[in-house]
N, C-alpha and C positions, 0 to 999 in steps of 0.2 A: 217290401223293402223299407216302406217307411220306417214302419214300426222296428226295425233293426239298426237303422239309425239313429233314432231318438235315444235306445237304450245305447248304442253306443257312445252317441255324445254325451248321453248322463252320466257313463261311466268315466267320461277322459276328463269333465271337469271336475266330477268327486276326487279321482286319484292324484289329479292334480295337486288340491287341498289335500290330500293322503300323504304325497310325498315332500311338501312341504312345512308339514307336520312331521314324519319322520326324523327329518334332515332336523328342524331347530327346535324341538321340544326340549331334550334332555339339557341343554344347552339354556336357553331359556327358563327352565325353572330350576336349573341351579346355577347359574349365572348373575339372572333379573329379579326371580321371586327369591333366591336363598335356601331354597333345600337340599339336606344334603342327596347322596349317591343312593341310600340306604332308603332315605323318604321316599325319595321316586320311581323307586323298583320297587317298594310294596305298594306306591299307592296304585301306580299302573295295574300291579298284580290284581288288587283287589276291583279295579276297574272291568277287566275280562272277567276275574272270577264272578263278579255280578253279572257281566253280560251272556255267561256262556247257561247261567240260574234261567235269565228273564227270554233269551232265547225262543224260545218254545211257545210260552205263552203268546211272545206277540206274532211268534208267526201262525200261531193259532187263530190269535186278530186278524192278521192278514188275511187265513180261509174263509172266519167267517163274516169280518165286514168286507172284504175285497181288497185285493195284493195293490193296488194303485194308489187308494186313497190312503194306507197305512205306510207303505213305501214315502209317499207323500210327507206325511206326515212325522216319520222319524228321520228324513234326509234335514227336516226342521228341525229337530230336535237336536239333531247332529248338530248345524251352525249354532246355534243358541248353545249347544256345552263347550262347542270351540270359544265362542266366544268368554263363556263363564271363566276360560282361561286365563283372560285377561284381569280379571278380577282377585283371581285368587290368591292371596298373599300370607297362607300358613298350609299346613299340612293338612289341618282337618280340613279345609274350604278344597282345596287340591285333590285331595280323595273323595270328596263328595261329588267333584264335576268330573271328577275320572270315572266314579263310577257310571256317571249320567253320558258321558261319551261312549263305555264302553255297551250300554247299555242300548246306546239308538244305532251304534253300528251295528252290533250283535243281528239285533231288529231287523235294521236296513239291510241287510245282506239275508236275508231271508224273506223278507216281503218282498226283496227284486227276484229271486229264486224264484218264488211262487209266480211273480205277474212274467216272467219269461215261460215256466211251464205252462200257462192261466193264454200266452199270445202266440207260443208258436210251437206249429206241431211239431208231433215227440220225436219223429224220425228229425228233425232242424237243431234239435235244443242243443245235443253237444257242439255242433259245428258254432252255434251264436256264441256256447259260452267261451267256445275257441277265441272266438273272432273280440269278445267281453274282455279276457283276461290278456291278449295281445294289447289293446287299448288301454287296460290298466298298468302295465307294464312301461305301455309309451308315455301315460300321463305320469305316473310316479316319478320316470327321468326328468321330465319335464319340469316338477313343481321339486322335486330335490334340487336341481337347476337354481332357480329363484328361489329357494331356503339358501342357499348358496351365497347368493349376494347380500342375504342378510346376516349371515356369521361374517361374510368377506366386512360387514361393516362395523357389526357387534356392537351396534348399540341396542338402548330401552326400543328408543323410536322404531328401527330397523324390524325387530323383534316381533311388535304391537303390530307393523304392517302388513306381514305376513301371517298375523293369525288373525286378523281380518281377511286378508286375501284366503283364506284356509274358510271361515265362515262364508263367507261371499257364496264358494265355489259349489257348496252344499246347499246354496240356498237357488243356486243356478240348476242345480241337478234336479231340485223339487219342481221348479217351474218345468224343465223338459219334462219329467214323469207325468205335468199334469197334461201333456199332449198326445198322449196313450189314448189307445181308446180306454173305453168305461170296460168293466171287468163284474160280470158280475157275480158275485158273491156265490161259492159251493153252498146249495142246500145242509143243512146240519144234517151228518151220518149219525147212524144209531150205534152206539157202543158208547166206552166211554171217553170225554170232552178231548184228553191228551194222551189219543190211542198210542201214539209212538212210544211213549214211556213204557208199556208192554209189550210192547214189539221187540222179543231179544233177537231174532235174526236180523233184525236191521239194526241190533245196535252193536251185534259181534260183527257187523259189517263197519259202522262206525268207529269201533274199536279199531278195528285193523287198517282202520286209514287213518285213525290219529296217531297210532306207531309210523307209519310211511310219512308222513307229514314234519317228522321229527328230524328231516333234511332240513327244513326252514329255518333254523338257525345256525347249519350249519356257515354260510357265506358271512353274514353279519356277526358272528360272535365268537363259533369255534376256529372259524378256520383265523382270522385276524388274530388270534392268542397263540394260536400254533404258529404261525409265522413268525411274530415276536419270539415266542418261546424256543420253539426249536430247530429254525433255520436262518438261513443267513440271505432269504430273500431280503428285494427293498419293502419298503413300506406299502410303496404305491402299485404294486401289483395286487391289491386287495383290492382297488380302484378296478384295477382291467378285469379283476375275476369277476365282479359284481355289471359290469359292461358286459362283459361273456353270456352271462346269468339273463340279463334285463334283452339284449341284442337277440338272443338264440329263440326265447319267449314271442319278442315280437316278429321275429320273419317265420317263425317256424309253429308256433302253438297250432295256430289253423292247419296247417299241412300234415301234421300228426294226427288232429282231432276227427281229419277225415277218412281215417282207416278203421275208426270203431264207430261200428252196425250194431249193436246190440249188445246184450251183456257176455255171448263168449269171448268177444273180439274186446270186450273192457273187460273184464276178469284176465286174461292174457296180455293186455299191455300194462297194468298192472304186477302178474308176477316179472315182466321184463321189467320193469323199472328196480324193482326189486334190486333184479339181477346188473342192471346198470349201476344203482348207486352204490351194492357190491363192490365193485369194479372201481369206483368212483373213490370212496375209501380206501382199497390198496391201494391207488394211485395217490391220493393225500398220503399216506406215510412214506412214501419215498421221497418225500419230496424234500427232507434232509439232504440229498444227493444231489438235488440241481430242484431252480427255484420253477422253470418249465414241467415241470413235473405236478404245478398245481394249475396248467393252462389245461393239460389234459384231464384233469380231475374236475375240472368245473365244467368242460364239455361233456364230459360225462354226468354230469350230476346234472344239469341244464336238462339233456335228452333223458334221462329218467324221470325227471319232472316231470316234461312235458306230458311222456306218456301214463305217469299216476293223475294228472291232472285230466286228460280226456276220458281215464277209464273209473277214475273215482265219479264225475259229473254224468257221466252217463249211469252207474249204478245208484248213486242217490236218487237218479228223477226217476229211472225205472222201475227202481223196487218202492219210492213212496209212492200210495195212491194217490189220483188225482185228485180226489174234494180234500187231501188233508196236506197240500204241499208244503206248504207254508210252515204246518210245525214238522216234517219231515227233514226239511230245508235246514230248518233253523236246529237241529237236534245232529244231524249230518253235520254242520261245520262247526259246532262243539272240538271238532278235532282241532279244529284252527286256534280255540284259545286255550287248548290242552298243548298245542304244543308248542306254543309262544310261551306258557307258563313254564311247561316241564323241561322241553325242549334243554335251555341253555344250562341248567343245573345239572341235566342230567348228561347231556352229551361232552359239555366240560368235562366233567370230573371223570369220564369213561376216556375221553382223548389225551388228556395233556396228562391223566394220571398213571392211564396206561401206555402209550405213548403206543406202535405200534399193533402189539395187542389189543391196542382197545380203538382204535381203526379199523380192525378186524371184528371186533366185537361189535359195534354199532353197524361195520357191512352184513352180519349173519343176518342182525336186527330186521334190516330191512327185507332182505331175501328170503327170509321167514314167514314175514307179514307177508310178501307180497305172493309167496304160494299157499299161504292161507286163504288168501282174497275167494278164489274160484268156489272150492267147497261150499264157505261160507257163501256165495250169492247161490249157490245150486239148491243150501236149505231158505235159504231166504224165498228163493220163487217158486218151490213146493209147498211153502206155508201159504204166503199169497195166494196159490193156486186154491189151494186146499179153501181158505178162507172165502175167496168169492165166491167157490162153488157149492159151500153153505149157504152163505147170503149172497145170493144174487144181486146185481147192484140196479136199482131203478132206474129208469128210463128220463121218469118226469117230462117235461116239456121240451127236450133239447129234441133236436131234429140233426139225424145222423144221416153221413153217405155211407153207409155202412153198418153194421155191427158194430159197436164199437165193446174191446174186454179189456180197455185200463191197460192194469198191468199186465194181464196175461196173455198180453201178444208182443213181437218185437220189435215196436217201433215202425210199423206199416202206418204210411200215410194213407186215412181212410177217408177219403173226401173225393171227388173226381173234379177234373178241371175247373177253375173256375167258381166254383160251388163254397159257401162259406162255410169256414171250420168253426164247429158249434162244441166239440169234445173237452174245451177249456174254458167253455163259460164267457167266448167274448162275444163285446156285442158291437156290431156292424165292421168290422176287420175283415176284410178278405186276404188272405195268408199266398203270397207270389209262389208260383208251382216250378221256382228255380233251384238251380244250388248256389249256394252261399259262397261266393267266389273270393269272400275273404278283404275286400273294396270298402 
Protein backbone atom coordinates (compact mmCIF):
# COMPACT_ATOMS: atom_id res chain seq x y z
CA UNK A 1 0.00 0.00 0.00
CA UNK A 2 2.79 2.04 0.40
CA UNK A 3 4.14 2.02 -2.71
CA UNK A 4 0.59 3.15 -4.15
CA UNK A 5 0.59 6.10 -2.07
CA UNK A 6 3.76 7.57 -2.95
CA UNK A 7 2.70 7.23 -6.63
CA UNK A 8 -0.21 8.64 -5.83
CA UNK A 9 0.99 11.69 -4.01
CA UNK A 10 3.44 12.22 -6.75
CA UNK A 11 0.81 12.24 -8.99
CA UNK A 12 -1.57 14.98 -7.02
CA UNK A 13 1.41 17.34 -6.73
CA UNK A 14 2.54 17.13 -10.33
CA UNK A 15 -1.15 17.83 -11.55
CA UNK A 16 -1.34 20.27 -9.37
CA UNK A 17 1.55 22.26 -11.12
CA UNK A 18 -0.37 20.74 -14.33
CA UNK A 19 -3.37 22.64 -13.67
CA UNK A 20 -1.95 25.68 -12.80
CA UNK A 21 -0.03 25.68 -15.88
CA UNK A 22 -2.98 25.03 -17.79
CA UNK A 23 -5.13 27.74 -16.37
CA UNK A 24 -2.28 30.84 -16.82
CA UNK A 25 0.10 29.91 -19.40
CA UNK A 26 -1.61 31.16 -22.50
CA UNK A 27 -2.42 34.28 -20.66
CA UNK A 28 1.05 34.84 -19.39
CA UNK A 29 2.93 34.61 -22.49
CA UNK A 30 0.76 36.73 -24.29
CA UNK A 31 -0.24 39.06 -21.80
CA UNK A 32 3.51 39.32 -19.68
CA UNK A 33 6.21 37.97 -22.38
CA UNK A 34 4.24 39.56 -25.69
CA UNK A 35 3.50 36.83 -28.10
CA UNK A 36 1.10 36.74 -30.13
CA UNK A 37 -1.98 33.83 -30.50
CA UNK A 38 -0.17 32.39 -33.54
CA UNK A 39 3.41 32.27 -31.63
CA UNK A 40 2.12 30.20 -29.00
CA UNK A 41 0.20 27.69 -30.80
CA UNK A 42 3.12 26.73 -32.83
CA UNK A 43 5.56 27.02 -30.20
CA UNK A 44 3.48 24.63 -27.89
CA UNK A 45 2.78 22.58 -31.20
CA UNK A 46 6.42 22.20 -31.80
CA UNK A 47 7.02 21.46 -28.03
CA UNK A 48 4.88 17.92 -28.23
CA UNK A 49 5.90 17.57 -31.63
CA UNK A 50 9.44 17.20 -30.13
CA UNK A 51 8.17 15.31 -27.13
CA UNK A 52 6.06 12.64 -28.76
CA UNK A 53 10.04 12.21 -31.48
CA UNK A 54 12.08 11.88 -27.86
CA UNK A 55 9.37 9.73 -26.29
CA UNK A 56 10.61 6.48 -26.96
CA UNK A 57 14.09 6.96 -26.51
CA UNK A 58 13.76 7.88 -23.02
CA UNK A 59 11.57 5.46 -22.17
CA UNK A 60 14.01 3.23 -23.61
CA UNK A 61 16.39 4.93 -20.74
CA UNK A 62 13.96 4.18 -18.32
CA UNK A 63 14.27 -0.01 -19.18
CA UNK A 64 17.54 0.06 -19.48
CA UNK A 65 18.92 2.27 -16.56
CA UNK A 66 15.63 1.82 -14.30
CA UNK A 67 12.09 3.61 -14.44
CA UNK A 68 12.86 5.35 -10.91
CA UNK A 69 15.93 7.02 -11.44
CA UNK A 70 14.96 8.35 -14.94
CA UNK A 71 11.36 9.18 -13.84
CA UNK A 72 13.51 11.03 -11.12
CA UNK A 73 15.24 12.53 -13.18
CA UNK A 74 12.93 14.15 -15.89
CA UNK A 75 10.22 15.13 -13.12
CA UNK A 76 13.65 17.69 -12.86
CA UNK A 77 13.93 18.40 -15.78
CA UNK A 78 10.22 19.32 -15.97
CA UNK A 79 10.72 22.14 -13.00
CA UNK A 80 13.87 23.63 -14.57
CA UNK A 81 11.71 24.08 -18.11
CA UNK A 82 8.96 25.53 -16.04
CA UNK A 83 11.04 27.60 -14.69
CA UNK A 84 13.02 28.43 -18.03
CA UNK A 85 9.52 30.21 -18.47
CA UNK A 86 10.26 32.67 -16.53
CA UNK A 87 12.99 33.67 -18.45
CA UNK A 88 11.86 33.62 -21.79
CA UNK A 89 11.17 36.96 -23.40
CA UNK A 90 10.99 36.11 -27.47
CA UNK A 91 9.63 33.48 -29.56
CA UNK A 92 12.81 31.59 -30.19
CA UNK A 93 13.73 31.30 -26.23
CA UNK A 94 9.82 30.26 -25.79
CA UNK A 95 10.13 27.47 -28.28
CA UNK A 96 13.12 26.24 -27.20
CA UNK A 97 11.85 25.82 -23.37
CA UNK A 98 8.59 24.44 -24.94
CA UNK A 99 10.28 22.12 -26.46
CA UNK A 100 12.31 21.11 -23.31
CA UNK A 101 9.00 20.99 -21.33
CA UNK A 102 7.34 18.98 -23.74
CA UNK A 103 10.07 16.96 -23.83
CA UNK A 104 10.62 15.71 -19.98
CA UNK A 105 6.82 15.45 -19.77
CA UNK A 106 6.65 13.30 -22.78
CA UNK A 107 9.54 11.27 -20.75
CA UNK A 108 7.86 11.52 -17.41
CA UNK A 109 4.90 9.97 -18.28
CA UNK A 110 6.50 6.98 -19.47
CA UNK A 111 9.20 6.35 -16.98
CA UNK A 112 6.16 6.56 -14.44
CA UNK A 113 4.32 3.84 -16.78
CA UNK A 114 7.16 1.67 -16.66
CA UNK A 115 8.12 2.01 -12.78
CA UNK A 116 4.13 1.39 -12.03
CA UNK A 117 4.43 -1.88 -14.34
CA UNK A 118 8.36 -2.42 -12.86
CA UNK A 119 6.04 -2.18 -8.70
CA UNK A 120 2.86 -3.68 -9.04
CA UNK A 121 1.49 -6.76 -10.35
CA UNK A 122 -0.08 -6.97 -13.65
CA UNK A 123 -3.54 -8.18 -12.42
CA UNK A 124 -3.31 -4.27 -9.95
CA UNK A 125 -1.90 -1.99 -12.66
CA UNK A 126 -5.28 -0.86 -14.28
CA UNK A 127 -7.07 -0.61 -10.98
CA UNK A 128 -3.69 1.83 -9.66
CA UNK A 129 -3.84 3.76 -12.97
CA UNK A 130 -7.55 4.03 -12.10
CA UNK A 131 -7.05 5.26 -8.78
CA UNK A 132 -3.57 7.55 -10.75
CA UNK A 133 -5.92 9.35 -13.12
CA UNK A 134 -8.75 10.03 -10.32
CA UNK A 135 -5.94 11.83 -8.38
CA UNK A 136 -4.74 13.74 -11.42
CA UNK A 137 -8.10 14.89 -12.19
CA UNK A 138 -8.54 16.13 -8.39
CA UNK A 139 -5.08 17.92 -8.46
CA UNK A 140 -5.64 19.60 -11.97
CA UNK A 141 -9.02 21.27 -10.20
CA UNK A 142 -7.10 21.99 -7.47
CA UNK A 143 -3.98 23.87 -9.01
CA UNK A 144 -6.59 25.51 -12.01
CA UNK A 145 -8.10 26.79 -8.56
CA UNK A 146 -4.84 28.81 -7.70
CA UNK A 147 -3.97 29.65 -11.56
CA UNK A 148 -7.27 31.31 -10.64
CA UNK A 149 -6.36 33.80 -8.14
CA UNK A 150 -3.59 34.60 -10.29
CA UNK A 151 -5.56 35.86 -13.40
CA UNK A 152 -8.27 37.06 -10.50
CA UNK A 153 -5.11 39.43 -9.90
CA UNK A 154 -3.27 39.75 -13.40
CA UNK A 155 -0.37 40.98 -12.56
CA UNK A 156 3.83 40.33 -13.60
CA UNK A 157 4.21 39.24 -9.83
CA UNK A 158 0.97 37.09 -9.67
CA UNK A 159 2.06 35.35 -12.79
CA UNK A 160 6.06 34.61 -11.73
CA UNK A 161 4.31 32.98 -8.38
CA UNK A 162 2.60 30.55 -9.75
CA UNK A 163 5.06 29.27 -12.17
CA UNK A 164 7.25 28.86 -9.40
CA UNK A 165 4.54 27.19 -7.50
CA UNK A 166 4.27 24.97 -10.89
CA UNK A 167 8.36 24.20 -10.65
CA UNK A 168 8.11 23.73 -6.98
CA UNK A 169 5.48 20.88 -7.37
CA UNK A 170 7.64 18.86 -9.81
CA UNK A 171 10.33 19.15 -7.97
CA UNK A 172 8.14 17.66 -4.88
CA UNK A 173 7.15 14.91 -7.15
CA UNK A 174 10.95 13.81 -7.71
CA UNK A 175 11.68 13.73 -4.00
CA UNK A 176 8.49 11.37 -3.46
CA UNK A 177 9.60 9.01 -6.56
CA UNK A 178 12.85 8.95 -4.75
CA UNK A 179 11.02 6.99 -1.93
CA UNK A 180 10.07 3.98 -4.23
CA UNK A 181 11.93 1.14 -3.82
CA UNK A 182 15.07 0.79 -6.01
CA UNK A 183 13.97 -0.91 -9.51
CA UNK A 184 16.18 -2.77 -10.99
CA UNK A 185 17.03 -2.21 -14.33
CA UNK A 186 15.38 -5.07 -17.29
CA UNK A 187 18.46 -7.10 -18.65
CA UNK A 188 19.03 -5.78 -22.28
CA UNK A 189 16.83 -8.20 -24.79
CA UNK A 190 18.31 -9.34 -27.91
CA UNK A 191 16.66 -7.89 -31.02
CA UNK A 192 16.80 -4.80 -31.95
CA UNK A 193 17.51 -1.57 -29.19
CA UNK A 194 13.71 0.22 -30.15
CA UNK A 195 11.79 -3.01 -30.78
CA UNK A 196 8.39 -1.09 -30.53
CA UNK A 197 9.09 0.84 -33.66
CA UNK A 198 8.45 -2.69 -35.60
CA UNK A 199 6.04 -3.65 -33.75
CA UNK A 200 2.94 -2.89 -36.26
CA UNK A 201 0.40 -4.59 -34.16
CA UNK A 202 0.90 -2.62 -31.32
CA UNK A 203 1.11 0.42 -33.21
CA UNK A 204 -2.51 -0.32 -35.27
CA UNK A 205 -3.29 -0.73 -31.67
CA UNK A 206 -1.75 2.71 -31.03
CA UNK A 207 -3.22 4.16 -33.90
CA UNK A 208 -6.76 3.41 -32.90
CA UNK A 209 -6.56 4.81 -29.56
CA UNK A 210 -5.07 8.03 -30.82
CA UNK A 211 -8.33 8.46 -33.11
CA UNK A 212 -10.48 7.57 -29.48
CA UNK A 213 -8.46 10.05 -27.93
CA UNK A 214 -9.58 12.80 -30.34
CA UNK A 215 -12.69 13.47 -27.42
CA UNK A 216 -9.86 15.47 -25.68
CA UNK A 217 -10.55 18.52 -27.05
CA UNK A 218 -13.65 18.07 -27.45
CA UNK A 219 -14.75 20.04 -23.82
CA UNK A 220 -11.83 22.64 -24.03
CA UNK A 221 -12.01 23.97 -27.50
CA UNK A 222 -14.89 22.48 -29.69
CA UNK A 223 -17.60 22.33 -27.56
CA UNK A 224 -16.85 26.23 -26.15
CA UNK A 225 -16.97 27.49 -30.02
CA UNK A 226 -20.14 25.66 -30.49
CA UNK A 227 -21.78 27.11 -27.77
CA UNK A 228 -20.72 30.68 -28.81
CA UNK A 229 -21.37 29.83 -32.29
CA UNK A 230 -24.58 28.09 -32.42
CA UNK A 231 -26.52 28.29 -29.36
CA UNK A 232 -28.02 30.42 -27.12
CA UNK A 233 -26.50 28.67 -24.04
CA UNK A 234 -24.86 31.13 -21.12
CA UNK A 235 -21.26 31.22 -21.24
CA UNK A 236 -20.83 29.61 -17.93
CA UNK A 237 -22.21 26.29 -18.62
CA UNK A 238 -18.80 25.52 -20.25
CA UNK A 239 -17.73 25.91 -16.53
CA UNK A 240 -20.42 23.00 -15.23
CA UNK A 241 -19.54 20.72 -18.40
CA UNK A 242 -15.92 20.79 -17.54
CA UNK A 243 -17.05 20.09 -13.44
CA UNK A 244 -19.30 17.18 -15.01
CA UNK A 245 -15.97 16.03 -16.84
CA UNK A 246 -13.26 16.51 -13.92
CA UNK A 247 -16.37 15.25 -10.96
CA UNK A 248 -17.48 11.97 -13.04
CA UNK A 249 -13.31 11.03 -13.39
CA UNK A 250 -12.88 11.31 -9.85
CA UNK A 251 -15.86 9.42 -8.14
CA UNK A 252 -16.01 7.14 -10.79
CA UNK A 253 -12.76 6.19 -12.86
CA UNK A 254 -11.82 3.57 -10.15
CA UNK A 255 -15.33 1.99 -10.11
CA UNK A 256 -15.08 1.47 -13.94
CA UNK A 257 -11.44 0.39 -14.01
CA UNK A 258 -12.58 -2.54 -11.95
CA UNK A 259 -14.60 -4.37 -14.37
CA UNK A 260 -11.65 -5.00 -16.74
CA UNK A 261 -9.83 -8.44 -16.15
CA UNK A 262 -7.92 -8.74 -19.08
CA UNK A 263 -7.84 -7.74 -22.55
CA UNK A 264 -11.51 -9.16 -23.60
CA UNK A 265 -13.11 -7.24 -21.00
CA UNK A 266 -10.69 -3.92 -22.33
CA UNK A 267 -11.08 -4.59 -26.09
CA UNK A 268 -15.15 -4.38 -25.10
CA UNK A 269 -15.19 -1.35 -23.06
CA UNK A 270 -13.39 0.21 -25.51
CA UNK A 271 -15.88 -0.61 -28.48
CA UNK A 272 -18.57 0.72 -25.65
CA UNK A 273 -16.98 3.94 -25.38
CA UNK A 274 -17.10 4.08 -28.93
CA UNK A 275 -20.47 3.52 -28.76
CA UNK A 276 -20.96 6.24 -25.82
CA UNK A 277 -19.30 9.07 -27.34
CA UNK A 278 -21.49 8.14 -30.52
CA UNK A 279 -24.31 9.02 -28.44
CA UNK A 280 -22.50 11.77 -26.81
CA UNK A 281 -22.14 13.61 -30.31
CA UNK A 282 -25.85 13.25 -31.30
CA UNK A 283 -26.60 14.77 -28.11
CA UNK A 284 -23.96 17.80 -28.81
CA UNK A 285 -25.95 18.68 -31.94
CA UNK A 286 -29.26 19.13 -30.32
CA UNK A 287 -28.21 21.06 -28.20
CA UNK A 288 -29.41 24.28 -30.51
CA UNK A 289 -32.80 23.18 -28.93
CA UNK A 290 -32.26 23.59 -25.27
CA UNK A 291 -28.89 24.47 -23.56
CA UNK A 292 -29.40 21.02 -21.12
CA UNK A 293 -28.98 19.11 -23.81
CA UNK A 294 -25.01 19.55 -23.46
CA UNK A 295 -25.47 18.29 -19.57
CA UNK A 296 -26.47 15.12 -21.05
CA UNK A 297 -23.61 15.07 -23.67
CA UNK A 298 -20.98 15.56 -21.28
CA UNK A 299 -22.35 12.67 -19.17
CA UNK A 300 -22.02 10.79 -21.87
CA UNK A 301 -18.84 11.56 -23.02
CA UNK A 302 -17.35 11.59 -19.33
CA UNK A 303 -18.58 7.51 -19.10
CA UNK A 304 -17.01 6.85 -22.47
CA UNK A 305 -13.95 8.17 -21.34
CA UNK A 306 -13.72 6.53 -18.44
CA UNK A 307 -14.24 3.37 -20.01
CA UNK A 308 -11.48 3.99 -23.31
CA UNK A 309 -9.37 5.05 -20.44
CA UNK A 310 -9.46 1.57 -18.36
CA UNK A 311 -9.53 -0.42 -21.57
CA UNK A 312 -6.80 1.43 -23.44
CA UNK A 313 -4.21 1.05 -19.93
CA UNK A 314 -4.84 -2.28 -19.68
CA UNK A 315 -4.13 -3.07 -23.39
CA UNK A 316 -0.91 -0.87 -23.52
CA UNK A 317 0.67 -2.80 -20.34
CA UNK A 318 -0.53 -6.11 -21.67
CA UNK A 319 0.37 -6.37 -25.02
CA UNK A 320 4.04 -4.34 -24.25
CA UNK A 321 6.51 -6.76 -22.95
CA UNK A 322 7.90 -6.54 -19.59
CA UNK A 323 11.82 -5.78 -20.01
CA UNK A 324 10.64 -3.14 -22.74
CA UNK A 325 7.84 -1.10 -20.88
CA UNK A 326 9.22 1.90 -20.92
CA UNK A 327 9.53 2.46 -24.55
CA UNK A 328 6.06 0.60 -25.04
CA UNK A 329 4.74 3.23 -22.66
CA UNK A 330 6.20 6.00 -24.11
CA UNK A 331 5.30 5.01 -27.98
CA UNK A 332 1.38 4.11 -26.59
CA UNK A 333 0.79 7.75 -25.36
CA UNK A 334 2.19 9.27 -28.64
CA UNK A 335 -1.68 9.33 -29.02
CA UNK A 336 -1.98 11.89 -26.39
CA UNK A 337 0.25 14.37 -28.30
CA UNK A 338 -1.34 13.45 -31.72
CA UNK A 339 -4.34 14.46 -30.36
CA UNK A 340 -3.64 17.62 -28.58
CA UNK A 341 -2.05 18.43 -32.05
CA UNK A 342 -4.63 17.17 -34.54
CA UNK A 343 -7.37 17.00 -32.37
CA UNK A 344 -8.71 20.87 -32.28
CA UNK A 345 -7.89 21.48 -36.29
CA UNK A 346 -9.43 18.72 -37.00
CA UNK A 347 -12.50 18.38 -34.98
CA UNK A 348 -13.19 22.21 -35.40
CA UNK A 349 -13.42 22.31 -38.82
CA UNK A 350 -15.63 18.84 -38.91
CA UNK A 351 -18.21 20.55 -36.15
CA UNK A 352 -18.76 24.03 -36.56
CA UNK A 353 -18.35 23.54 -40.46
CA UNK A 354 -20.52 20.84 -40.65
CA UNK A 355 -22.70 21.62 -38.02
CA UNK A 356 -24.91 18.63 -37.35
CA UNK A 357 -23.60 16.35 -39.93
CA UNK A 358 -20.38 16.55 -38.78
CA UNK A 359 -21.38 15.59 -35.04
CA UNK A 360 -22.36 12.72 -36.74
CA UNK A 361 -19.36 12.41 -38.60
CA UNK A 362 -16.85 12.66 -35.68
CA UNK A 363 -19.56 10.18 -33.61
CA UNK A 364 -19.00 7.33 -36.66
CA UNK A 365 -15.20 8.21 -35.92
CA UNK A 366 -15.21 7.04 -32.80
CA UNK A 367 -17.56 4.07 -33.12
CA UNK A 368 -15.29 2.78 -35.77
CA UNK A 369 -12.17 2.99 -33.97
CA UNK A 370 -13.60 1.58 -31.06
CA UNK A 371 -14.95 -1.82 -32.93
CA UNK A 372 -11.68 -1.74 -34.54
CA UNK A 373 -9.91 -2.02 -30.98
CA UNK A 374 -10.91 -6.07 -30.45
CA UNK A 375 -9.41 -7.39 -33.81
CA UNK A 376 -6.58 -5.36 -33.68
CA UNK A 377 -5.47 -6.74 -29.79
CA UNK A 378 -6.62 -10.34 -31.15
CA UNK A 379 -3.56 -9.79 -33.98
CA UNK A 380 -1.53 -8.10 -31.59
CA UNK A 381 -1.52 -11.30 -28.83
CA UNK A 382 -1.18 -13.98 -31.67
CA UNK A 383 2.00 -12.05 -32.70
CA UNK A 384 3.20 -11.85 -29.08
CA UNK A 385 2.22 -15.38 -28.77
CA UNK A 386 3.84 -16.48 -31.80
CA UNK A 387 7.07 -14.46 -30.83
CA UNK A 388 7.82 -15.87 -27.41
CA UNK A 389 7.33 -19.04 -28.58
CA UNK A 390 10.39 -18.61 -30.88
CA UNK A 391 12.31 -17.05 -28.31
CA UNK A 392 11.68 -18.21 -25.31
CA UNK A 393 12.24 -15.61 -22.70
CA UNK A 394 15.15 -16.36 -20.03
CA UNK A 395 14.83 -16.93 -16.59
CA UNK A 396 18.27 -15.40 -15.45
CA UNK A 397 18.25 -14.89 -11.68
CA UNK A 398 14.78 -13.77 -10.89
CA UNK A 399 13.14 -16.23 -8.60
CA UNK A 400 9.46 -16.97 -9.49
CA UNK A 401 6.15 -18.15 -7.56
CA UNK A 402 5.36 -19.72 -10.51
CA UNK A 403 5.82 -19.85 -14.18
CA UNK A 404 5.81 -16.89 -15.10
CA UNK A 405 4.70 -16.04 -19.65
CA UNK A 406 4.86 -12.08 -19.60
CA UNK A 407 2.44 -11.33 -21.96
CA UNK A 408 1.00 -14.54 -22.75
CA UNK A 409 -1.16 -15.09 -19.81
CA UNK A 410 -4.03 -12.75 -18.51
CA UNK A 411 -3.03 -10.89 -15.81
CA UNK A 412 -2.90 -13.96 -13.12
CA UNK A 413 -1.23 -12.85 -9.93
CA UNK A 414 1.70 -15.52 -9.83
CA UNK A 415 3.17 -15.28 -6.43
CA UNK A 416 1.56 -16.85 -3.31
CA UNK A 417 0.81 -15.10 -0.15
CA UNK A 418 2.98 -13.24 1.26
CA UNK A 419 6.00 -14.19 -1.03
CA UNK A 420 7.79 -11.25 -2.87
CA UNK A 421 6.99 -10.44 -6.43
CA UNK A 422 10.25 -10.56 -8.37
CA UNK A 423 8.40 -10.58 -12.28
CA UNK A 424 9.07 -6.59 -12.48
CA UNK A 425 12.59 -6.44 -11.41
CA UNK A 426 11.82 -4.89 -7.79
CA UNK A 427 13.97 -5.13 -5.26
CA UNK A 428 12.85 -5.60 -1.58
CA UNK A 429 8.99 -4.47 -2.12
CA UNK A 430 6.58 -6.91 -0.82
CA UNK A 431 3.25 -6.09 -3.13
CA UNK A 432 -0.24 -6.20 -0.30
CA UNK A 433 -2.36 -9.39 -1.37
CA UNK A 434 -5.61 -6.72 -1.20
CA UNK A 435 -7.86 -5.12 -3.64
CA UNK A 436 -7.26 -1.65 -4.24
CA UNK A 437 -10.33 -0.09 -2.64
CA UNK A 438 -9.80 3.11 -4.35
CA UNK A 439 -8.64 5.20 -0.37
Amino acid sequence: MRTRRILAHAQLVSSIGDGVYLVTSAFYFAGIVGLSATEIGLGLTMGWAVGSVAGVPLGHLADRRGPRGVAVLLAVATAVAVSGFLFARSFAAFALVACLYGTAQTGLSAARQALLAALIPPAERTRVRAVLQATLNGGLAAGAALGGLALAVGTREGYLAVFVLDALTFLSAAALLLRLPAVRPAPAPAGPRLAVLRDRPYALVTLINAVMLFYMPLLSVVVPLWVAARTDAPTWVVSVLLLVNTGGVVLFQVRVARRVKGLRDASAAVRQAGLLLLLACAVFALSPYGWWFLLVAAALQVAGEMLLASGSWEIGFTLAPDDRQGQYQAFFGTGVAVARMLGPVVLTALVLGGGTLGWLVVGAMFVTAGAAMAPAVRWARLTSVSREAAQPEAVGDHEHAGERHGRARDHRVEQAQGREWQGGHVVGERPEQVALDGR
